[in-house]
N, C-alpha and C positions, 0 to 999 in steps of 0.2 A: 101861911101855906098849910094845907090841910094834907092828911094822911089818908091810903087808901091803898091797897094791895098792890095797886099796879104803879106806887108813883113813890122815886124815893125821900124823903125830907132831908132841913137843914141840921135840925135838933136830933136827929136819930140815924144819921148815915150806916151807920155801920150794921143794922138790923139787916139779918136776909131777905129776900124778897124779891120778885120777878124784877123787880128796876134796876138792881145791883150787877147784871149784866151786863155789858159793852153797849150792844142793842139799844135793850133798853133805856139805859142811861142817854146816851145819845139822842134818843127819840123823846123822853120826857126833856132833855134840855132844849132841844128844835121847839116842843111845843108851850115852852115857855111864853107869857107876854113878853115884848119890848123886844129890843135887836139883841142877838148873838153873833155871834163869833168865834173863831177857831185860830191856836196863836201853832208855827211849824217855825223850828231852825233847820229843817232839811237835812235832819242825822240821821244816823242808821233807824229802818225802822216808821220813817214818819209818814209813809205812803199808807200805812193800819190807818192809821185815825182820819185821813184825807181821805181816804177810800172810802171807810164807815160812813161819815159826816155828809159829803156828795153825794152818795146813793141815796141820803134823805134828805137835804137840803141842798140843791145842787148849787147854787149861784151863793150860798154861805159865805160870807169874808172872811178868806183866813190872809194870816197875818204877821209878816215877817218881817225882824228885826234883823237887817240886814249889815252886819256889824263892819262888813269891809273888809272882815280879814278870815272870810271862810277859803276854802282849798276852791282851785278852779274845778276838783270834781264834784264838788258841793252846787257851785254856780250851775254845773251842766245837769247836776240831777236838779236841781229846782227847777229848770228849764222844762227838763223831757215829762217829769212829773205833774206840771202844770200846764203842760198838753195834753198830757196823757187823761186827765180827770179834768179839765177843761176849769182850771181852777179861779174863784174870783179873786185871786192874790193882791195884796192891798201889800206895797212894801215899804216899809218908812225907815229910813238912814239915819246915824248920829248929824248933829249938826255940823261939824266938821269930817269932813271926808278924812281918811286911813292918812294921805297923804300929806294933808293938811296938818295935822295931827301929830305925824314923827319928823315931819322937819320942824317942828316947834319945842316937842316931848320926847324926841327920841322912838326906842321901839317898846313894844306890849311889857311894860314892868312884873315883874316874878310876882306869884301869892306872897309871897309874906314882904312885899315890898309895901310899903306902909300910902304909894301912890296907889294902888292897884285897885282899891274900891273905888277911887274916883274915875280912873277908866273902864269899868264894868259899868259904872252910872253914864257917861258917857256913852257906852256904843251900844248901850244895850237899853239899863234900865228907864233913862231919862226921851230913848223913842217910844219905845211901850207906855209909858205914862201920858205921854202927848199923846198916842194915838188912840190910847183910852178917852182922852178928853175930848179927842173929834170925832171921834166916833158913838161914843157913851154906850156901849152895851151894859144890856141887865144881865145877861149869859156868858160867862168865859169857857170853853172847850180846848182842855190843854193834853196832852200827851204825856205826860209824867207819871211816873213807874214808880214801884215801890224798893224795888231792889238797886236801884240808881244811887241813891245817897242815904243817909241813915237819917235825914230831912223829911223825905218822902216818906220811907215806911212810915212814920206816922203821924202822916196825913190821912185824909178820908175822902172818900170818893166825891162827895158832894159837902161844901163848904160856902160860905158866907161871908166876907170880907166887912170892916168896919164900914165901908160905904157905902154896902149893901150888897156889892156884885157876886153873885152865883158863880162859883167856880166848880164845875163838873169834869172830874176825870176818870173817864172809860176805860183807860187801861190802866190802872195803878196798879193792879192785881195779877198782871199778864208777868209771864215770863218771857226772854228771846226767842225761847223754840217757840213758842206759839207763834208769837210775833212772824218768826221765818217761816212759820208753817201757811199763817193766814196768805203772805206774799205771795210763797210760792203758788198757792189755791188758787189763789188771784190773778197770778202770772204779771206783778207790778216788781219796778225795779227797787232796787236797794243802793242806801250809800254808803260805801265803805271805808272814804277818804276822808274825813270829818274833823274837825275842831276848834273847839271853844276857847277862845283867848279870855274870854269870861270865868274861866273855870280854869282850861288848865289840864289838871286830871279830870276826868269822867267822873269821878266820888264826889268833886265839889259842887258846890251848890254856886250858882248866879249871881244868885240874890233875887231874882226874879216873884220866885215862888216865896221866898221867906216875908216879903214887901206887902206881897199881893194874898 
C-alpha cells in the first residue's frame, strides 16, 4: 500500500494528515479494492458511523450480530434506524436461538464465570466469523472508541489483521459530545436502552476486537 498526503497507511497510522479524519477515513476505506463492510450492535451512538458510511456508500453491508438478548428498545431502534438510512442490513444469529440455549445452559453466566467466554463465542464472536467467511471482505468499518475500554485506546485507527483484513476505525478519537452533537446536527435518533451480555459492563471488552 503506497503513502500519499491524502491517504492513510497500515505501517504508520498514527501520523497526521488529511485521512486521519472521520471523513476521510471512511472515504479512503469505500475506495478501497475488493468488498467492505460495516459491523453496528445498535448502541448509543451507532447512527454516526451508519450515517457517515451511507452518505458514501449507500447500499454498504452493514452487519449485525444479533445476539438475542438485546433490550426491545435496541430491536426498535434497529428498526427505525434502518428505515431511516435505508440500510443494507445483513443480520446473522448464533446457531442456537436465546431460547434454545437457556433451557439447555440456563441464563447469561456472570464475567468471571469461567463458562462465560464460551457464550460470548457463541452469540457473538462465532456469527461474525462465519459471516466473515461468507461474505469475505478486504475492508472492516467498525465504530469503536478510544475512551470505551483501555483495549481501544490503543488501538489505531487503521490496522491489519493476520489475514490480511483492513480494519478502519473513524471514530476512535471521538468523544460523546461530539457523537451527540453530530446526531443532534443530523436530527437521527439515539439508543438509550442498551446491553451487552458479551460484556456486561461497558469497560469490557467482547472479545471481538481483541480476535479481530
Amino acid at each position: 500500500m503506497t503513502r500519499d498526503d491524502a491517504q492513510p497507511t497500515i505501517t504508520d497510522a498514527t501520523d497526521p494528515h488529511p485521512g486521519q479524519d472521520a471523513a476521510g477515513l471512511i472515504e479512503w476505506a469505500v475506495s478501497q479494492p475488493g468488498p467492505a463492510l460495516v459491523t453496528t450492535s445498535f448502541s448509543p451512538f451507532s447512527g454516526v458511523l451508519l450515517h457517515m458510511v451511507t452518505q458514501r456508500r449507500p447500499d454498504m453491508p452493514v452487519l449485525w450480530m444479533d445476539t438475542g438478548y438485546n433490550t426491545p428498545e435496541t430491536y426498535r431502534y434497529a428498526e427505525a434506524l434502518a428505515l431511516r438510512l435505508a440500510l443494507n442490513l445483513q443480520i446473522v444469529h448464533p446457531r442456537r436461538s436465546r431460547a434454545h440455549r437457556e433451557a439447555v445452559e440456563g441464563p447469561v453466566p456472570e464475567p468471571g464465570d469461567p463458562r462465560h467466554e464460551a457464550f460470548s463465542r457463541e452469540v457473538k464472536i462465532e456469527p461474525f466469523e462465519r459471516a466473515l467467511a461468507e461474505m469475505a471482505p478486504k475492508v472492516w468499518i467498525t465504530g469503536i472508541r478510544a475512551e470505551e475500554t483501555a483495549e481501544r485506546a490503543r488501538m489505531q485507527p487503521v490496522s491489519r489483521s493476520a489475514d490480511g483484513l483492513i480494519k478502519v476505525a473513524p471514530l476512535l478519537g471521538w468523544t460523546a459530545r461530539q457523537l451527540h452533537e453530530y446526531l443532534k446536527r443530523h436530527d437521527l435518533p439515539n439508543n438509550f436502552d442498551y446491553f451487552d451480555p458479551t460484556k456486561v459492563d461497558e469497560h469490557r471488552e467482547c472479545g471481538l476486537h481483541l480476535a479481530h
